[in-house]
N, C-alpha and C positions, 0 to 999 in steps of 0.2 A: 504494500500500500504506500504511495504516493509519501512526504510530508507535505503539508501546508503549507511550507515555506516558499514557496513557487514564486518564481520571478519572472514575469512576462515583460520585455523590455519593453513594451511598446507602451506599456501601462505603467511601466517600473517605480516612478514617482508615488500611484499610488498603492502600489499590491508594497513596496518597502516598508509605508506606515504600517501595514499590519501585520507584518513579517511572525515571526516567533523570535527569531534570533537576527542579531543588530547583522548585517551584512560587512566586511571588510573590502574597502574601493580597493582596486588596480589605482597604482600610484608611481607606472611609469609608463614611457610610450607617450603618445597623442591624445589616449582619448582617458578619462581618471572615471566613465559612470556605469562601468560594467563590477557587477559585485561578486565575490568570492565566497564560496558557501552557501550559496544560494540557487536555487534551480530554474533553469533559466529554458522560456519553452516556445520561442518565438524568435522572429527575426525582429531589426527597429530601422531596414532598408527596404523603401520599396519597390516592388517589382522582381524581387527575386524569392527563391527558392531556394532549402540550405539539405540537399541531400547528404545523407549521412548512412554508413553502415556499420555494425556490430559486431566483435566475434570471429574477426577474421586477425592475421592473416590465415587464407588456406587457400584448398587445392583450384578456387572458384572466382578469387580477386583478382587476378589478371584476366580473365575477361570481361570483369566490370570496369575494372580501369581501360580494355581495350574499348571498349562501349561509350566510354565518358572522353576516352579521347577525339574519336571518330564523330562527337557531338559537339566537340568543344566545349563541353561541361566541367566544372569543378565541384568538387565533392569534399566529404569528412568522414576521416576513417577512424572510429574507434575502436583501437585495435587489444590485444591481449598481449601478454606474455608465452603463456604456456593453455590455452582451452583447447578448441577443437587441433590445434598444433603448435609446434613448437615456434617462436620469433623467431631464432636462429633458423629455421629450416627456410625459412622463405624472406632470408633479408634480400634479397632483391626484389621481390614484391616491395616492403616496404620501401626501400629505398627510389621504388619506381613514383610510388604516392608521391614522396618529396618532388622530385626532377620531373613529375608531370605535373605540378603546381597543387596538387590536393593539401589539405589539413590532415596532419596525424592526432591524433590523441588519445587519450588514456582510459580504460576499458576493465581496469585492473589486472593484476598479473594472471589471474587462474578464475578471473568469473564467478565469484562467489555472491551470498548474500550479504552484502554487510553490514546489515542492520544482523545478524545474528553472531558477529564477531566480537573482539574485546576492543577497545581505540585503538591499544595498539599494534592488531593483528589488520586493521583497517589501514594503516598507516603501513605494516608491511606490502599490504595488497599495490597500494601504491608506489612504497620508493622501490620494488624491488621491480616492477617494473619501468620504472623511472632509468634507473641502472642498465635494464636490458636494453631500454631504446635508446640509453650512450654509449650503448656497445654496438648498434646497428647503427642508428642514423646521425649519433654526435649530437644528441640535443634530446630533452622531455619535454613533455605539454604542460602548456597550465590550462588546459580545456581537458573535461572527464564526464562521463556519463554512466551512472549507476546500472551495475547488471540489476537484471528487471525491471529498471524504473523503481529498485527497493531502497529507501531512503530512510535515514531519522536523525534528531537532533544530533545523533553522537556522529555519525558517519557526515552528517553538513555542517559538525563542528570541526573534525579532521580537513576536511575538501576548504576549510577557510584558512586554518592555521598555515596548510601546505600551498595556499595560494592557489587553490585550483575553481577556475570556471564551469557549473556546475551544467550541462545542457543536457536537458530530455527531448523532449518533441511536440509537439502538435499534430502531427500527424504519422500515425501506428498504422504501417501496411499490415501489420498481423500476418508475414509472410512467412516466417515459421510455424505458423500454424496449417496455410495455404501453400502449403510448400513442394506440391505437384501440382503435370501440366495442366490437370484436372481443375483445379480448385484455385489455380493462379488468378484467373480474372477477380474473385473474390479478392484479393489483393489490388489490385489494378482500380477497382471501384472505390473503393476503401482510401485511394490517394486521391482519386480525381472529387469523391465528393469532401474529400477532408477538402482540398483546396477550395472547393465552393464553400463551404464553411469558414474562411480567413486562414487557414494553416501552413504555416510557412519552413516548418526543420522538421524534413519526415525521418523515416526510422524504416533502415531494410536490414538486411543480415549478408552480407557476402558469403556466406558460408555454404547456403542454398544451390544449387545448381539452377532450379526455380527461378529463382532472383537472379542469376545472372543471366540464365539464359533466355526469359521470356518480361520477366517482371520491369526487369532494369530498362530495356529496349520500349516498353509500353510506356514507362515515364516520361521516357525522354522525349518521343513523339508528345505526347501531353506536356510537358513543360515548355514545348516548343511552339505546340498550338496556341499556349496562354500567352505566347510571348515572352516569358518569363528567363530572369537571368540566374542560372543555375552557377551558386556560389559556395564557398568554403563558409563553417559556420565564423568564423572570425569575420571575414569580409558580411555576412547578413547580420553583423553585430555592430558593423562598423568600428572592428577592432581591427589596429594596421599590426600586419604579421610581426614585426619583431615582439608581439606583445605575445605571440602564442606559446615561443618554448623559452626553455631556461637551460642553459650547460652547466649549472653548479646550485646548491642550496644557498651557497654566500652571497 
């Protein structure tokens, strides 16, 4: 379940007054009104789009990076450590994200719940994959996104301390659940009427064959039909990249 703590930037001024917990500003870079520890479920640019996927890297992300290339789309990848596969086994995947212009970020190491964790086995979830991704790409995120969307005070109290940008979504392809060729459209409807509904940073999973092979391809035509500029979540944040990773704690 969710916490309350929910940050929609577009509204941000008002959903902060009634926050639960006092949020810590980003206090370098260009822009100081994006907040830390707070969950943030919306773009504050308009006109665009902030695809994002979960749970990767594996055997299925290089055809969705081939797919986002061939569209000229940019994207955000929430990646892992160690879930459906190793980091190490596919740092060229990753390293492809970078050098194709996509957003890497943090996913935790192993995919756990962390609202069922101690602070600080939450805090390992992170720096240990923080670690991994300075052994692959030379640099960590300060943008993360909770496995299952399972959040609470003590895990949005950790995601502040460590400086980390807290992003879910607004719109849930539910494509792990729809995760054949069968039941894909169910997915496919699920994004187009979320975006009639105002929904701006959706949620797929690379790990799918699904999703890359028929899922991804249907957004793209639709984000293209809206006109829509399909961006990294930092760019639908109006966060300028040097604010996304960090090479040290210091």
């Amino acid at each position: 379940m969710l916490s309350s703590n929910v940050f929609t930037v577009t509204t941000g001024a008002l959903l902060l007054g009634a926050a639960t917990a006092s949020p810590t500003l980003i206090q370098h870079g260009k822009r100081e009104d994006i907040p830390v520890g707070t969950i943030i479920t919306s773009c504050n640019v308009e006109g665009v789009i902030a695809l994002t996927f979960d749970d990767g890297p594996f055997a299925y992300t290089d055809q969705v990076l081939d797919h986002l290339a061939e569209a000229g789309m940019k994207a955000t990848f929430f990646i892992n450590g160690d879930n459906w596969a190793s980091i190490y086994d596919y740092q060229s995947t990753v390293n492809r994200m970078i050098s194709d212009g996509h957003q890497v970020a943090s996913h935790t190491m192993t995919h756990p719940d962390l609202t069922k964790l101690s602070r600080s086995g939450v805090e390992q979830e992170m720096t240990q994959l923080e670690e991994a991704m300075l052994n692959v790409i030379g640099k960590f995120s300060t943008y993360m996104r909770h496995p299952f969307f399972s959040s609470n005070e003590q895990s949005l109290s950790v995601m502040g301390s460590l400086g980390y940008k807290v992003v879910h979504s607004s719109i849930d392809t539910k494509d792990w659940e729809h995760n054949t060729p069968e039941t894909n459209d169910q997915s496919v409807e699920i994004f187009r009427n979320s975006l009639d509904e105002g929904g701006s940073i959706a949620l797929m999973h690379d790990v799918h064959a699904t999703t890359a092979q028929n899922l991804v391809p249907a957004v793209i035509e639709i984000v293209q039909e809206r006109g829509l500029n399909a961006v990294t979540v930092g760019e639908c944040l109006g966060d300028p990249e040097e604010n996304w990773y960090r090479t040290s704690r210091e």
